[in-house]
C-alpha positions as CSV (number, residue, x, y, z in Angstrom):
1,X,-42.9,-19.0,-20.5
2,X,-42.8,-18.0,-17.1
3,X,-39.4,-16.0,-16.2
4,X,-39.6,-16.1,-12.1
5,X,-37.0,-18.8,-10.9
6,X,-35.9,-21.1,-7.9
7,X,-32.7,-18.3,-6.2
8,X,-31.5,-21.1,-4.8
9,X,-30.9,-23.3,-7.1
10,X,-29.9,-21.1,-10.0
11,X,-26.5,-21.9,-11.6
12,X,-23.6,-18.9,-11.1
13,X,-20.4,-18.5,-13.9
14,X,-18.1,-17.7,-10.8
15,X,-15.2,-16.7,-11.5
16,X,-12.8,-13.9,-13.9
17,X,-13.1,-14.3,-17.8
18,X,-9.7,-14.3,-19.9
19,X,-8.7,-15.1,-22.8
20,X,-12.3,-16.8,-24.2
21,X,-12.3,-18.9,-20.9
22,X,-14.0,-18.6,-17.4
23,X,-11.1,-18.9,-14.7
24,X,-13.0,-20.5,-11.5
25,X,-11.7,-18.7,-8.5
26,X,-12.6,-18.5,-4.5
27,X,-15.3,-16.2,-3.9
28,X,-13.4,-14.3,-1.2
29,X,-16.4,-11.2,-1.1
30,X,-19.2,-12.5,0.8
31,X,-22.3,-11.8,-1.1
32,X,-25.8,-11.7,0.1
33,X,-29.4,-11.0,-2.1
34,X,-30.9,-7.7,-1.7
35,X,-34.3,-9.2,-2.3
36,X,-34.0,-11.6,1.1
37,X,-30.4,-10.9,2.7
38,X,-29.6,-14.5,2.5
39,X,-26.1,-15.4,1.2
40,X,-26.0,-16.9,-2.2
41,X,-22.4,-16.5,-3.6
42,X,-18.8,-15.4,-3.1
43,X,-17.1,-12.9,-5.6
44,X,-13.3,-13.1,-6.6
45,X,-11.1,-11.0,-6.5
46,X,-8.2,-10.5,-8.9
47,X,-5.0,-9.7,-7.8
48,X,-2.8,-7.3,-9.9
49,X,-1.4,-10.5,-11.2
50,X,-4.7,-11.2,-12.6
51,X,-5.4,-7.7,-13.7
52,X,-1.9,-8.2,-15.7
53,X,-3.1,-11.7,-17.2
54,X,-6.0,-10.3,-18.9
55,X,-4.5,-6.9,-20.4
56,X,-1.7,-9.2,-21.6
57,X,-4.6,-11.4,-22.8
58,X,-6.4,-8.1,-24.4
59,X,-3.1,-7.4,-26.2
60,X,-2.4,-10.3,-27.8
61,X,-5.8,-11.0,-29.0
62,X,-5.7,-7.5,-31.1
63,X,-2.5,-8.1,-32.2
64,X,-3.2,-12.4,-33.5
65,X,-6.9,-10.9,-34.6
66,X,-6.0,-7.7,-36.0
67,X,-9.5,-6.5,-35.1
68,X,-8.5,-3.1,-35.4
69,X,-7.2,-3.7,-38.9
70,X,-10.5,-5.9,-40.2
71,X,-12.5,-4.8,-42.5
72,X,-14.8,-3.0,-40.6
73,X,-18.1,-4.2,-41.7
74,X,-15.9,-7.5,-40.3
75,X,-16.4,-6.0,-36.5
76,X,-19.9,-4.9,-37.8
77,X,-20.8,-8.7,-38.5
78,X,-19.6,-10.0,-35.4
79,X,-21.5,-7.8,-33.0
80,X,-24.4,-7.8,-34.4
81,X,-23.8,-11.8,-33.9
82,X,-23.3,-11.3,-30.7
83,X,-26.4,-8.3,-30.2
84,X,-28.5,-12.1,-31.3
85,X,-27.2,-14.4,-29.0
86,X,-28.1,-11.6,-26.4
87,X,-31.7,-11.6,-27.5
88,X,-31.4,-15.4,-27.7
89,X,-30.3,-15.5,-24.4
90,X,-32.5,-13.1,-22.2
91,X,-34.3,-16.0,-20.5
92,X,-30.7,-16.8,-18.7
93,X,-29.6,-13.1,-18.4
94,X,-32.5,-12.1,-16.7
95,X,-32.1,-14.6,-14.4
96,X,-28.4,-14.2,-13.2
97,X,-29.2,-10.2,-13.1
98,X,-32.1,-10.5,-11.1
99,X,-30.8,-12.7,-8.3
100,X,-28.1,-10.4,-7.4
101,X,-29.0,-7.1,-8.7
102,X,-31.7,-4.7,-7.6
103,X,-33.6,-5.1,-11.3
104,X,-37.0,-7.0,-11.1
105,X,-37.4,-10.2,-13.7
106,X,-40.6,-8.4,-15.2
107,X,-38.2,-5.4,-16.4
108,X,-35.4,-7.2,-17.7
109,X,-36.5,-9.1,-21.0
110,X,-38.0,-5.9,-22.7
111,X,-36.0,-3.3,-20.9
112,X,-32.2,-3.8,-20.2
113,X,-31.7,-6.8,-22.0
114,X,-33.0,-5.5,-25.1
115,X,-31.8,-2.4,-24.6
116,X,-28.4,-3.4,-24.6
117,X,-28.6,-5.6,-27.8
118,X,-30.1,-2.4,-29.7
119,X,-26.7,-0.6,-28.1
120,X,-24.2,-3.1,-29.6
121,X,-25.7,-3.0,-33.0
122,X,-26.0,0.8,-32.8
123,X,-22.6,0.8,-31.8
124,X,-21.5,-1.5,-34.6
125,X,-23.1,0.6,-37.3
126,X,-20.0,3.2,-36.5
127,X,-17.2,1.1,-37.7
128,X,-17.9,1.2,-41.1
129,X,-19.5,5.0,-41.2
130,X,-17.1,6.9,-38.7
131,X,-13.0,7.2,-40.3
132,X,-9.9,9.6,-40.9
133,X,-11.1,13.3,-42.8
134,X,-9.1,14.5,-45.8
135,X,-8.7,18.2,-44.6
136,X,-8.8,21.2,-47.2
137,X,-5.4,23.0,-47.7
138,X,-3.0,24.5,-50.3
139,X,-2.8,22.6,-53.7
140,X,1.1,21.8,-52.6
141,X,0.3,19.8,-49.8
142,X,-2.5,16.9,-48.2
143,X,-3.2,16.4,-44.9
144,X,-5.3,14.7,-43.2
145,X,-6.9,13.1,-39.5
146,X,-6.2,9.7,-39.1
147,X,-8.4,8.0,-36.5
148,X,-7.4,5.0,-34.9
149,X,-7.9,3.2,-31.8
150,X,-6.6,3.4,-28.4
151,X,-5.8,-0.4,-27.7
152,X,-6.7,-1.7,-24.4
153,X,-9.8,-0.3,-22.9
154,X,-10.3,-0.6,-19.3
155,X,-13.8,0.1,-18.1
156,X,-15.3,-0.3,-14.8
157,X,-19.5,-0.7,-14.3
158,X,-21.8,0.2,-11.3
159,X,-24.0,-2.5,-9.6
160,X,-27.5,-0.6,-10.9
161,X,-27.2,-1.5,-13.8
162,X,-25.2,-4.2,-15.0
163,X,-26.1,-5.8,-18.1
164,X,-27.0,-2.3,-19.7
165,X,-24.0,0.1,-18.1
166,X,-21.4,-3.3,-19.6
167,X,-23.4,-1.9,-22.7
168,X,-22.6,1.1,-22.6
169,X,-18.6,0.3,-22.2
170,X,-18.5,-2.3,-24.6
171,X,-20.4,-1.4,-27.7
172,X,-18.7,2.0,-29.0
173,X,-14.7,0.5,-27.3
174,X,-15.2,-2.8,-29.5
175,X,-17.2,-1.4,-32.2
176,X,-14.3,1.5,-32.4
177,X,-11.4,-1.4,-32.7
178,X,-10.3,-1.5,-29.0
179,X,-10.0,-4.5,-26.5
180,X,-11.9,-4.7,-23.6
181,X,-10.8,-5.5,-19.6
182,X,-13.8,-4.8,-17.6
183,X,-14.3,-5.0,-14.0
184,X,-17.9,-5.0,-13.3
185,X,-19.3,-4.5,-9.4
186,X,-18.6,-6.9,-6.9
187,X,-22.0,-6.5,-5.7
188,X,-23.6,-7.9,-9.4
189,X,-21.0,-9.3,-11.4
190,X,-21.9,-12.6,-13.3
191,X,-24.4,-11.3,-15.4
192,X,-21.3,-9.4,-17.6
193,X,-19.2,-12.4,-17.3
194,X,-22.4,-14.4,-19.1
195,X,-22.8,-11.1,-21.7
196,X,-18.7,-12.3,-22.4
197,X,-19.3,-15.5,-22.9
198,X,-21.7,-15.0,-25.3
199,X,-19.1,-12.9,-27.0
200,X,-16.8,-15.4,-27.6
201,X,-20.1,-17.6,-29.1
202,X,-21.1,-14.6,-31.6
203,X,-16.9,-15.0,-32.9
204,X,-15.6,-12.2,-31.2
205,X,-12.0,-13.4,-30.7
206,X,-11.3,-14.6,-27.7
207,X,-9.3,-12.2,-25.2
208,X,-10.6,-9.2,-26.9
209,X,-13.3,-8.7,-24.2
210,X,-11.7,-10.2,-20.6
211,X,-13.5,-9.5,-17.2
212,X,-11.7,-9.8,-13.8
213,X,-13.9,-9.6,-11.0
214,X,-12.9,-7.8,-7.2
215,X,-13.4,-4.6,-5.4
216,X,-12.3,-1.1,-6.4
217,X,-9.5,-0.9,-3.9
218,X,-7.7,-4.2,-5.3
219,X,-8.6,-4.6,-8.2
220,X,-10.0,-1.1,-9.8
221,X,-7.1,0.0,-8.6
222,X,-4.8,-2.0,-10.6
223,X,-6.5,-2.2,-13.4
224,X,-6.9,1.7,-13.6
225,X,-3.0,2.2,-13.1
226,X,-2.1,-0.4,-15.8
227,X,0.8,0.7,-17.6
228,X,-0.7,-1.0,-21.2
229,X,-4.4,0.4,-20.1
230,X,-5.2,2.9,-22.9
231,X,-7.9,5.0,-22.0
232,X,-10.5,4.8,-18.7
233,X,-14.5,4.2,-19.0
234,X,-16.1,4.4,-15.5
235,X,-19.6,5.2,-14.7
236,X,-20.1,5.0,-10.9
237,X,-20.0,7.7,-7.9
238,X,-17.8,10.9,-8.0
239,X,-16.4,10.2,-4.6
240,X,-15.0,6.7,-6.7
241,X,-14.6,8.7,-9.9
242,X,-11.9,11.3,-8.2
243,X,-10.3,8.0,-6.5
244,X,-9.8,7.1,-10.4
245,X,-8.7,10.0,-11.3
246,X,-5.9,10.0,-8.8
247,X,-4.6,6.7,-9.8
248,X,-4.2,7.4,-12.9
249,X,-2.9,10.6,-12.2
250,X,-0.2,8.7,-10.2
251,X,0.8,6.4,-13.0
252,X,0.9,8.9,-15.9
253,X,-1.7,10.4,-18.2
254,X,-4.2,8.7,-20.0
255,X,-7.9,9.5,-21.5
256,X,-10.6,8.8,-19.2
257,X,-14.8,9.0,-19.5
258,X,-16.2,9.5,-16.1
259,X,-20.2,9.2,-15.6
260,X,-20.4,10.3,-12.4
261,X,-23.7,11.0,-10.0
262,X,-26.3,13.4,-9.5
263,X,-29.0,15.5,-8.0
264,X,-31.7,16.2,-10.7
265,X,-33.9,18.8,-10.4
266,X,-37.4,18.7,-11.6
267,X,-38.4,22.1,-12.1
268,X,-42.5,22.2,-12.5
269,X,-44.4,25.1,-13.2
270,X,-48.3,25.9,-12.4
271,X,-49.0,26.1,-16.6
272,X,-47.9,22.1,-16.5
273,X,-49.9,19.0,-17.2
274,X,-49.4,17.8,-13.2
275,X,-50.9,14.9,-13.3
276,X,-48.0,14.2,-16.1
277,X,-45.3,15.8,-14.1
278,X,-46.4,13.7,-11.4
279,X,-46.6,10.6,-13.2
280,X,-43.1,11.1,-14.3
281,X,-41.3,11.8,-11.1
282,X,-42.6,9.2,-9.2
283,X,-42.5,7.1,-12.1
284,X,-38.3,8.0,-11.8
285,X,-38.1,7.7,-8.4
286,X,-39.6,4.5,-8.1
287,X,-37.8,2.8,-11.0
288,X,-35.3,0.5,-9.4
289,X,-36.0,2.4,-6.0
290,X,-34.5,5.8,-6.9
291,X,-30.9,3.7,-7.9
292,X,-29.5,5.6,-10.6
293,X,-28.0,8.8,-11.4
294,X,-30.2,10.1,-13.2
295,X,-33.1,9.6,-10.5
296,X,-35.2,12.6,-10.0
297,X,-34.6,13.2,-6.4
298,X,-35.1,17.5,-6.2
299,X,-38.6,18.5,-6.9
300,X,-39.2,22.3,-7.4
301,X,-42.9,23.1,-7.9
302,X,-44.5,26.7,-8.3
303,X,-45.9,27.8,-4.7
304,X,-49.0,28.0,-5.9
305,X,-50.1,24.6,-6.9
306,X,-47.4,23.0,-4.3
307,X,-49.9,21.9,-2.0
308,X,-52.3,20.1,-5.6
309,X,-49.3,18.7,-6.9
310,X,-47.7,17.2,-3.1
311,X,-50.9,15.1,-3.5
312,X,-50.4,14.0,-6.4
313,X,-47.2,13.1,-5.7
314,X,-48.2,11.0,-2.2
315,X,-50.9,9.0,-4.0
316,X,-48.5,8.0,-6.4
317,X,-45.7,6.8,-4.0
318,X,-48.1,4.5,-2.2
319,X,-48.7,2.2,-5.0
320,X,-45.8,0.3,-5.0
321,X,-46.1,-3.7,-5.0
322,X,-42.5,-4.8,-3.2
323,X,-41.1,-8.1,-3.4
324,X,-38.5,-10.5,-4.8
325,X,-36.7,-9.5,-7.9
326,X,-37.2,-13.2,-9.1
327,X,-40.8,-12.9,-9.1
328,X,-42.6,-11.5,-11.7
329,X,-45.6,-9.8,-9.8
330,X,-42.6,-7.5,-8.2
331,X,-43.1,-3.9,-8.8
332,X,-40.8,-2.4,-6.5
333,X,-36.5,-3.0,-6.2
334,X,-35.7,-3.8,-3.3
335,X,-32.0,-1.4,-1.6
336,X,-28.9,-3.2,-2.9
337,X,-27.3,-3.9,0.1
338,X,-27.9,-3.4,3.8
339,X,-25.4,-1.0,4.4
340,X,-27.2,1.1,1.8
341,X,-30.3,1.0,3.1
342,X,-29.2,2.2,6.6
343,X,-27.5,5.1,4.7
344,X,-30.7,6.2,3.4
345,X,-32.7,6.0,7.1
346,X,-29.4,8.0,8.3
347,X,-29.8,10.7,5.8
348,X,-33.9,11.0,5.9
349,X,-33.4,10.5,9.7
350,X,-31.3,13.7,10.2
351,X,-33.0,15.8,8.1
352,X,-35.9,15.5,10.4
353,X,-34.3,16.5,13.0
354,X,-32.9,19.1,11.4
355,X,-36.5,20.3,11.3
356,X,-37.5,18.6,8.3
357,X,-41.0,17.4,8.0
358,X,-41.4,13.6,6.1
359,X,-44.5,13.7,4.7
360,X,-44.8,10.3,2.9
361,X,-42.2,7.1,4.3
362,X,-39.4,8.0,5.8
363,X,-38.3,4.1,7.4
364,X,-37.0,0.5,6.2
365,X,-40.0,-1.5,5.1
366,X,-41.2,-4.6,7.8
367,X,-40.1,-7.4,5.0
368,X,-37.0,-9.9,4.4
369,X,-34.7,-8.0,2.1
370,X,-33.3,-4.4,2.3
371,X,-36.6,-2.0,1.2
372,X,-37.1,1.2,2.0
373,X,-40.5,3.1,1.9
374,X,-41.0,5.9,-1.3
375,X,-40.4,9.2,1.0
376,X,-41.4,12.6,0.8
377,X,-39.4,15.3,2.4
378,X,-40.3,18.8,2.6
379,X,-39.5,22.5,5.1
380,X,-35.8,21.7,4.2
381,X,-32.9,24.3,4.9
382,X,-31.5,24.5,1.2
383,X,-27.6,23.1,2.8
384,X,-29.6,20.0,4.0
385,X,-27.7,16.8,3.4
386,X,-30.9,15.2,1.5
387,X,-31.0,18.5,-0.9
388,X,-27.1,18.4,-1.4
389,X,-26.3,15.2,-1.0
390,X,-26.5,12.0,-3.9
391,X,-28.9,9.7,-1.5
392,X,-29.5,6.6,-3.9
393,X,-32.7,5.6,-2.9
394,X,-36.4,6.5,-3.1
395,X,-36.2,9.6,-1.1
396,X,-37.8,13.3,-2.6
397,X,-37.2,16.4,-1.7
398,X,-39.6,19.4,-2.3
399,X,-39.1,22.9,-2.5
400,X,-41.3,25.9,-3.9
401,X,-40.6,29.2,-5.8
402,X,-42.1,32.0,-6.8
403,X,-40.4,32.9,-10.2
404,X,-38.5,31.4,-12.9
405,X,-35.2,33.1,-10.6
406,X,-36.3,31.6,-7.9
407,X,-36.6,28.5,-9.6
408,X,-33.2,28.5,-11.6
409,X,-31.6,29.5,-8.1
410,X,-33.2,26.2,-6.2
411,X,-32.0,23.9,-9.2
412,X,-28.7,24.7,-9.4
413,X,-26.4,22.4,-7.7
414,X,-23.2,23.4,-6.2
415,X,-21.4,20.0,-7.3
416,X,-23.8,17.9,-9.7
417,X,-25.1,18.4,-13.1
418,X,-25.9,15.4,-14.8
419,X,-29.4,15.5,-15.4
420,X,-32.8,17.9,-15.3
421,X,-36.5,17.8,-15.5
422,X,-38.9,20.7,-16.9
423,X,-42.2,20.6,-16.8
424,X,-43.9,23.7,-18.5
425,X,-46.7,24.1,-21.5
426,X,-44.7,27.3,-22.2
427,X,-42.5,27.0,-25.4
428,X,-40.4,30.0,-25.0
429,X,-39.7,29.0,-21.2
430,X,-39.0,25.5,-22.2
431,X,-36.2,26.8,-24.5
432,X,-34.8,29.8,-22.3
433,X,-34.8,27.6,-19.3
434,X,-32.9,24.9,-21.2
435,X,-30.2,27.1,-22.0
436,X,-29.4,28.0,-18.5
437,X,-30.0,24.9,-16.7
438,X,-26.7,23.5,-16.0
439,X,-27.0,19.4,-16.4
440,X,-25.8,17.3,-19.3
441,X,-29.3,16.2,-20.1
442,X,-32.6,18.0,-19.6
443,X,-35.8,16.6,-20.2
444,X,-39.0,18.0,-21.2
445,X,-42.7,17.3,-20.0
446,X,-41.0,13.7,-19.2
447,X,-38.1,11.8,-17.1
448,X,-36.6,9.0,-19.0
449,X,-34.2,8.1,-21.4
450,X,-35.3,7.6,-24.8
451,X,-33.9,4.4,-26.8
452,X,-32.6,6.6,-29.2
453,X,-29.1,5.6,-28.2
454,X,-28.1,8.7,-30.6
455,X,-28.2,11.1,-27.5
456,X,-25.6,11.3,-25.6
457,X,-25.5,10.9,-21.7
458,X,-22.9,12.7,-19.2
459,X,-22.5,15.5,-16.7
460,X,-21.4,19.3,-15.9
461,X,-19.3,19.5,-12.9
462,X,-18.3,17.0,-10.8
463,X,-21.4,14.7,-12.7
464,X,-18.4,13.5,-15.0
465,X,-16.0,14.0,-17.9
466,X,-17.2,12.9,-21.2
467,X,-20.1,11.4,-23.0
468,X,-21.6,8.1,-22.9
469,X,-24.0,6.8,-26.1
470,X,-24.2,8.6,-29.0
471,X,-21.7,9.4,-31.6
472,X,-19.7,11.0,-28.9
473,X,-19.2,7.7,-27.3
474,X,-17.3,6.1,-30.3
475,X,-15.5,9.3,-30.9
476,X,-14.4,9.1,-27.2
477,X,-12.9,5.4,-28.0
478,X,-10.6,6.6,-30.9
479,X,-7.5,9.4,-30.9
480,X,-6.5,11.2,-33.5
481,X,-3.1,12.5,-35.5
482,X,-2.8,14.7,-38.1
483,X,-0.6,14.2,-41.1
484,X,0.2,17.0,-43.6
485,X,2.4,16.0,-46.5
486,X,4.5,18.2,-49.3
487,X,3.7,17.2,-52.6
């Protein structure tokens, strides 16, 4: 069956989700698709009020459910219910994602769609594995670590992503015995309001998962300063993530997990595979047109095959294949919004005149939509905006060295660390250089997560605070108390 669609004719759940039901509400945020610029919908947004209905909402479902109390293969059962209906329902969930988002139909079905199913169920598998330790001590007394959850969980998403990053909040909070108020980008929002309706459908009792659509200012911010919001999960930009970490800083102290953004190096070496290295970093860049974190914007290659590898790199960015997200012969994302696109031009723009030379792109693309051509930038002064800055787009940056120092100086950002690329046949490099590299995730002879949802993900410095995936993720969505008693 053939997944491309109608945009204009494709049905929208507008409106917040509380309490197991979808609460219509004005679309007061216009909303336009980055595929043609034409407005399509509105997005809500919730007052505090709002915000207020649905942590109330979030309470009194734990509380009338006793979720956290269940038997946990109980919480098992039920996601991996609702991990089904999400399989059961990609055809619709590809849909609603594609027509706002920047993630093309073709990808959807076998990439973030399925993706996040395997992530709920991995998620699940915790409940009934992870608990409170019986700690060793003198034969008059017993302690031990109780674990238990936080409560209410508020988590905010990016618009890159939205099906997956809703994932990434939901599986290990829910899974760990929490509530859920979510407030997913204003930009993409109804595909997580579908994922929560499905939730409800798989018997997940209704109010434990509530999302309130609205902007950050509005509505992140009064969901972030809740008085009965537990902890904070957030993935998004720094500049947003220290905004969140001032409001809660303003309304007391609470735990927070901050995914933040990046500037990822890809280190390669002469003794590489370069037709792989290449493969990989163009493959990154051009993967939802360099939107997302992780993207791997700052290439570093050995002087002495820059000039070999440069070509490589060029005759890879020119196959591209642009075009409606709803169609499935797309192979290139369109720029999420105008303004984002022109943010991008600005920033390639003045590093040419800076003395930059663009040697691949460098403009908007002449099409309906907000694209932007894969660009090459190179003859950069190392404070140049496009090296320092998080750009968000399909825009690399090249640099050379001479020696591994050289190299290790060029990839080390002064703010960002979430994520790094080596590319070496040399086994005691891969390992020294690993050590010293300063991101939350390096990857070897490759740029891409694994679905190993095992390893973590998260960043040094201002990259973020805390883990996403992996047993770290669940861990991060229970606190713990000792208890030591006299016998």
């Amino acid at each position: 069956m053939s997944l491309s669609f109608d945009p204009d004719t494709l049905p929208l759940p507008i409106g917040h989700f509380i309490g197991g039901e979808l609460i219509e509400a004005l679309g007061e945020i216009d909303m336009k698709r980055p595929s043609d610029g034409k407005p399509y919908a509105g997005c809500p947004i919730a007052s505090h009020e709002m915000v207020d209905r649905a942590v109330e909402s979030a309470k009194a479902a734990l509380k009338a459910s006793n979720w956290s109390g269940l038997r946990p293969r109980e919480r098992v059962r039920v996601m991996h219910a609702w991990a089904d209906l999400i399989e059961a329902e990609t055809e619709t969930l590809a849909r609603i994602e594609a027509l706002s988002s920047t993630r093309l139909i073709s990808q959807l079905p076998a990439g973030d769609i399925a993706v996040t199913a395997e992530q709920i169920r991995f998620f699940a598998e915790f409940a009934d594995k992870e608990g409170s330790d019986v700690v060793p001590t003198d034969d008059k007394t017993f302690g031990m670590i109780l674990s238990e959850p936080y409560g209410v969980v508020g988590a905010i998403t990016p618009w890159n992503f939205p099906v997956s990053m809703a994932g990434w909040k939901l599986g290990p909070a829910l899974a760990a015995g929490n509530a859920v108020v979510l407030k997913p980008s204003e930009m993409t929002p109804f595909s997580t309001v579908y994922l929560a309706k499905l939730a409800v459908r798989a018997g997940l009792p209704a109010g434990l998962f509530n999302v309130v659509l609205g902007d950050g200012l509005a509505t992140g911010t009064a969901l972030t300063r809740h008085p009965d919001i537990a902890k904070v999960s957030f993935t998004g930009s720094t500049r947003a993530g220290s905004a969140i970490m001032e409001n809660i800083a303003r309304s007391g102290i609470k735990p927070m997990t901050l995914e933040l953004g990046g500037k990822s190096p890809q280190i390669v070496f002469k003794d590489a595979d370069l037709s792989k290295a290449a493969d990989a970093i163009v493959g990154s860049i051009l993967f939802n047109a360099g939107q997302a974190c992780v993207a791997a914007t700052r290439v570093i290659v050995e002087a002495s095959v820059a000039g070999q590898f440069t070509e490589a790199l060029i005759a890879r960015m020119a196959d591209i294949g642009p075009g409606p997200t709803w169609d499935e012969a797309t192979r290139y994302s369109p720029i999420i919004s105008e303004r984002q696109r022109d943010r991008i031009d600005a920033i390639v723009a003045a590093a040419i005149s800076e003395g930059g030379r663009c040697i691949a792109g460098g403009k908007p693309m002449d099409r309906p939509g907000y694209f932007y051509e894969p660009t090459l930038l190179t003859d950069l002064d190392p404070s140049s905006p496009a090296i320092l800055e998080e750009i968000f787009g399909p825009v690399l940056t090249l640099q050379t060295f001479e020696d591994e120092d050289e190299a290790m100086v060029l990839a080390d950002h002064p703010s960002y660390g979430l994520a790094a690329g080596l590319f070496t046949s040399d086994l005691s490099r891969t390992i020294r250089l690993s050590r010293q590299i300063q991101a939350g995730t390096v990857w070897v002879n490759r740029y891409s997560r694994s679905r190993d949802h095992i390893l973590p993900t998260g960043g040094y410095k201002r990259s973020g605070i805390g883990k996403d995936l992996g047993r770290e993720a669940y861990l991060a969505n229970r606190k713990t108390k000792s208890v030591l008693i006299s016998l």
